[in-house]
N, C-alpha and C positions, 0 to 999 in steps of 0.2 A: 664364147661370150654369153651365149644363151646359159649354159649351165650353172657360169659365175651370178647372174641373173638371177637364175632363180636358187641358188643356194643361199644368196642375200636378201632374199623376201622376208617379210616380216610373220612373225607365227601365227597361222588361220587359229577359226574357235577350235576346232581338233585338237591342236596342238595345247591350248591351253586348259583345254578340258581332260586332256591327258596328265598336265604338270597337275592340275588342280587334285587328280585321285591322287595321284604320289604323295602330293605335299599332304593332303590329308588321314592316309596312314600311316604316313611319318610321323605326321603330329601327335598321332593316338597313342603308336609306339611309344615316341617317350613320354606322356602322358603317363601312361600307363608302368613304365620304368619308372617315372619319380614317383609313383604313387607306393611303388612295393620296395625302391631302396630309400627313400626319401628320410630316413630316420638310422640309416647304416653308417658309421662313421666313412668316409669317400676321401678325408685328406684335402688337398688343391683341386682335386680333378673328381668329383663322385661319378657314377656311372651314367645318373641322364645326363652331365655334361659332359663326358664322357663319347657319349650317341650320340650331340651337337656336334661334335666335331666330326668323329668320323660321318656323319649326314655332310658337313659342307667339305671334308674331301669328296665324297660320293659323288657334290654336284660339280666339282671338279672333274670328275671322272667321266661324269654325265654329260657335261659340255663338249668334255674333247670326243668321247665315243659319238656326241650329234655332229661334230663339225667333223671330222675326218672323214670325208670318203668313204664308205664301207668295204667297197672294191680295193682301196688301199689298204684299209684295214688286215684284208682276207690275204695279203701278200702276204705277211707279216706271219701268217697264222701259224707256221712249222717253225719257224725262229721261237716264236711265243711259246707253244708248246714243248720245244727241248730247255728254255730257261724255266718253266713249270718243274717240269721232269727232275730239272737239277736242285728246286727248290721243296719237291719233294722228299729226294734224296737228303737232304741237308737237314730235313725236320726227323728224317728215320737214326740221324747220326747226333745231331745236336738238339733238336727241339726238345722246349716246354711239354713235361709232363705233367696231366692234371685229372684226377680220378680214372687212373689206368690208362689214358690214353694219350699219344705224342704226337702232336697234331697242329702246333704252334712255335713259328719264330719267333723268340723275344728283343724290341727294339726300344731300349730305353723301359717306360712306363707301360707300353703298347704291346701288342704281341700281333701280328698275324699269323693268318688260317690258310697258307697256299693251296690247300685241298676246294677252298671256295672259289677262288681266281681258275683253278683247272675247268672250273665248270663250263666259265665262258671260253672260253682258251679251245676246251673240245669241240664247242658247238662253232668256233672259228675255223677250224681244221677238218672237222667234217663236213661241212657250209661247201668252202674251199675243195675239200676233194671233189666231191660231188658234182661242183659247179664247173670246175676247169675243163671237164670232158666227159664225153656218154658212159656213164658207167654199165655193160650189158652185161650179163652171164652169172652168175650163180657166187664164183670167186671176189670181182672187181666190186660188185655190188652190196656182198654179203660179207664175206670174212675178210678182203683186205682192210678195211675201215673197223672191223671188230679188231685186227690188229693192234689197228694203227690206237685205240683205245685201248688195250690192254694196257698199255706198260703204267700207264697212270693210276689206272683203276686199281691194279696189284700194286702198287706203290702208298695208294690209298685205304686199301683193305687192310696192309700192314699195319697202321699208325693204332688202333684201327679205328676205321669211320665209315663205320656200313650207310648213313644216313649219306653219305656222300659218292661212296659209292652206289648206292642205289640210284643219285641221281644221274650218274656218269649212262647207267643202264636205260634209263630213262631218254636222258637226249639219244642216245643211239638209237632205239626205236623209233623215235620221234623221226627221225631222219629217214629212217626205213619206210615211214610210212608215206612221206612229202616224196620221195622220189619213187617207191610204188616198186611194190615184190607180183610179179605175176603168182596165180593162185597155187601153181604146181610147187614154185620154191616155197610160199608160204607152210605151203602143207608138208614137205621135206622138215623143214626148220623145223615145225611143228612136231614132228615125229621124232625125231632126233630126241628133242625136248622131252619129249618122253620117255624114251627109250634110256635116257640119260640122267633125268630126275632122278631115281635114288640112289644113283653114285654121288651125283653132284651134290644132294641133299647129307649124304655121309661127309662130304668133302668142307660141305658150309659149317654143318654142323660142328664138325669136329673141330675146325679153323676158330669157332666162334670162342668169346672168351666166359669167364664165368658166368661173367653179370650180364652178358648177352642171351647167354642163357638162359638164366632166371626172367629177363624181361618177356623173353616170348613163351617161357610156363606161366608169368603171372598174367600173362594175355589170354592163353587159354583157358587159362582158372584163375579167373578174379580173386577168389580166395586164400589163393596159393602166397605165402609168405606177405603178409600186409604189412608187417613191422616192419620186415627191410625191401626184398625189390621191389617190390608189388606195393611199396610206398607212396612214391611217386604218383604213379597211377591211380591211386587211391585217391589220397587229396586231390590231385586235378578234378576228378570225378566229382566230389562234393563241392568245389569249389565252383562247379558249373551250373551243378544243379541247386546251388544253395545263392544260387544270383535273379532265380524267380522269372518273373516277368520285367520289372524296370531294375532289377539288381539294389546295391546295395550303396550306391554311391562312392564316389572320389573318396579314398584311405578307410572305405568302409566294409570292406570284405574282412572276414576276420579270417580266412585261410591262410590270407596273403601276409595282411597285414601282422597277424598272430607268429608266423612264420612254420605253421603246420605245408605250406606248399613249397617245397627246395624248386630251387631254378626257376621261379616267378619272373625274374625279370629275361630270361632267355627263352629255353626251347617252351616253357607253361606261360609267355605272356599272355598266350589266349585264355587262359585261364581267369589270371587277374582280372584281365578285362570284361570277363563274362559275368566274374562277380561282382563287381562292379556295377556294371551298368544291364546287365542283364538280357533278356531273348531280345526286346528292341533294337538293346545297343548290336546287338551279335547280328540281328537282320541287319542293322543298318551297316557295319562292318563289310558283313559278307555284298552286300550290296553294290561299294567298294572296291571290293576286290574283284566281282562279278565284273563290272565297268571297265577295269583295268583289262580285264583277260577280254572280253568280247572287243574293246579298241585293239587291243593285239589281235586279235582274229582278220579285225578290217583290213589290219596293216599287211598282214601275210596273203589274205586273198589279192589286195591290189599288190602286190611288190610286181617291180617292172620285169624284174629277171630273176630267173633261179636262185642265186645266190641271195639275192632280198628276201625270198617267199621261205629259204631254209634256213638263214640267219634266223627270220621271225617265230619261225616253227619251234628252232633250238631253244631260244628263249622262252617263249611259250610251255613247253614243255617244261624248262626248268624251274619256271613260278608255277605253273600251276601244279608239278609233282609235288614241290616242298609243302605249297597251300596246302593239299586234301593229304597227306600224310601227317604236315604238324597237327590239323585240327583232328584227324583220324583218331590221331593218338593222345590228345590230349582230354577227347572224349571219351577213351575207351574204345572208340572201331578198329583198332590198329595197335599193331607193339610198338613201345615204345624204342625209336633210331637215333635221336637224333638230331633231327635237323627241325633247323632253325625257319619261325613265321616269317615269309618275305615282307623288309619295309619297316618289321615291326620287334622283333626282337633283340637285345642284346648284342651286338658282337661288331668291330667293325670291318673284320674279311668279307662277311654276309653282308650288310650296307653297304658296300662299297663294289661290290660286284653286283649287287643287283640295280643299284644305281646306272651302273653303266651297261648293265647289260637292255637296260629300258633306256639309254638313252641311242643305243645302238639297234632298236627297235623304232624309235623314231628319224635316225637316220634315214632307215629303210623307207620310212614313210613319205619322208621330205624330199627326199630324190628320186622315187618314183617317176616322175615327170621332164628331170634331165635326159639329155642327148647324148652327151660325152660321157667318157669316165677314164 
């Protein structure tokens, strides 16, 4: 009774100050989407209506990840990940191919991204392992869960989608760090890691594909090839620093708008936006996004039980790797992966799991304070 109770509460300021960041770089998102396709012919459906939609499947997504249980949720989670696995598989056999890479189901008009849905799906499953029982010793703690991650990650790397896979490596750390490596394993892992770097480093290397390659030569020399890989990266770069102080205003970037920046409305929306509206809009942005993750922090310090505090961690992990990697890169800190600004860019596999993977962080928030489960 108590727990029916308080699952039907009505939502404190936390909670609305939470929906409040969402909705607000949602809005920017596609703000910023109709600002750089808003003159592309789009048909019935152009891209920022496009982003509406898949935002209110998101909130779809979003409701049920807050209402379910999360402890029921985490049942679920080996089931979820072997129809991953298979949809994986199914995008390496049938999938949408699109500037070299196969990485999409097409459904009608639509396409999804199942490599985005694994993201949360992992952080369910290793949540889940974790939580059901003491994990001690070097094996249960360390390599069986690196296991239990492989087969997706390799499934991932295939298509290929390093920016996804990087994330897949990302939550698993995350996890290693919430449940706590005594120093001696750390330092083992550690060594290994070294010891094993320049195989492994021949191994990525060589696995990597052309234009994989040319992105992390034009990372290390900015110089290196501008007219084609090192294109990209170029334009972003001017496109950032030519947004000043207050930027350049709504359709008034001419990187964007001129269509000198390819991928504006996806993995470079930071871009647009920075020409745009400039350092202000970018502080006030990141500002944002800062609020989002620090309310994600609160939520994972109070969660009631393990499973809450590593759900919240996974997530965490997973907004804020893609955060400082897309901006990384879109600035020049970083090669370019990838992966997509959470909230804010283009695509609706990305909006729709990250939707629910914050509403599956608010879960954890909300029932904190139940009895039962």
């Amino acid at each position: 009774m108590i727990d029916r109770v308080i699952d039907s509460r009505r939502m404190d300021s936390f909670d609305w100050q939470f929906l409040a960041l969402m909705g607000a770089i949602l809005s920017i998102g596609v703000l910023s989407i109709y600002s750089v396709t808003h003159a592309q012919p789009g048909g019935r459906f152009p891209l920022y209506m496009k982003q509406i939609i898949w935002i209110l499947v998101g909130a779809g997504a979003f409701i049920t990840m807050l209402a379910v249980d999360y402890h029921k949720i985490s049942r679920l989670a080996y089931v979820l990940y072997a129809i991953v696995l298979v949809l994986l598989v199914v995008v390496l056999v049938a999938g949408k191919t699109s500037r070299g890479a196969q990485r999409w189901i097409p459904i009608g008009p639509f396409a999804f991204q199942p490599s985005e849905f694994a993201k949360l799906v992992l952080i369910l499953v290793l949540a889940s392992y974790y939580a059901n029982a003491p994990r001690e010793g070097w094996l249960q703690r360390v390599v069986l869960p690196a296991l239990i991650m492989m087969p997706g990650l390799l499934l991932i790397l295939k298509q290929p989608d390093l920016g996804s896979g990087l994330s897949f490596l990302a939550i698993y750390a995350a996890m290693l760090l919430v449940v706590g490596m005594r120093s001696k394993a750390l330092g083992i892992l550690l060594l290994f890691a070294l010891m094993l770097f320049p195989f492994a480093w021949e191994m990525l290397w060589g696995s990597l594909h052309d234009y994989q390659r040319e992105r992390v030569m034009t990372f290390v020399d900015p110089a290196y090839d501008t007219g084609g890989k090192g294109y990209h990266a170029l334009q972003s770069r001017i496109a950032v620093g030519s947004g000043e102080l207050l930027g350049k205003g709504l359709y008034g970037g001419t990187q964007s708008q001129l269509k000198f920046l390819p991928e504006g409305h996806t993995d470079f929306v930071f871009a647009v936006f920075a020409e745009e509206w400039g350092f202000v809009g970018v502080l006030v942005l990141l500002a944002l996004f800062l609020g989002l993750i620090m309310f994600s922090l609160e939520i994972a310090a109070k969660a009631k039980d393990v499973l809450g505090a590593l759900l919240a961690a996974g997530v965490i992990a997973m907004l804020g790797f893609c955060l400082v990697i897309n901006i990384g890169m879109t600035v020049g800190l970083l090669p370019i992966v990838g992966i997509p600004l959470p909230l804010m860019s283009y695509g609706g596999s990305a909006v729709v799991t990250t939707m629910a993977a914050l509403g599956l962080l608010l879960n954890v928030k909300r029932r904190r304070l139940t009895l039962f489960y």
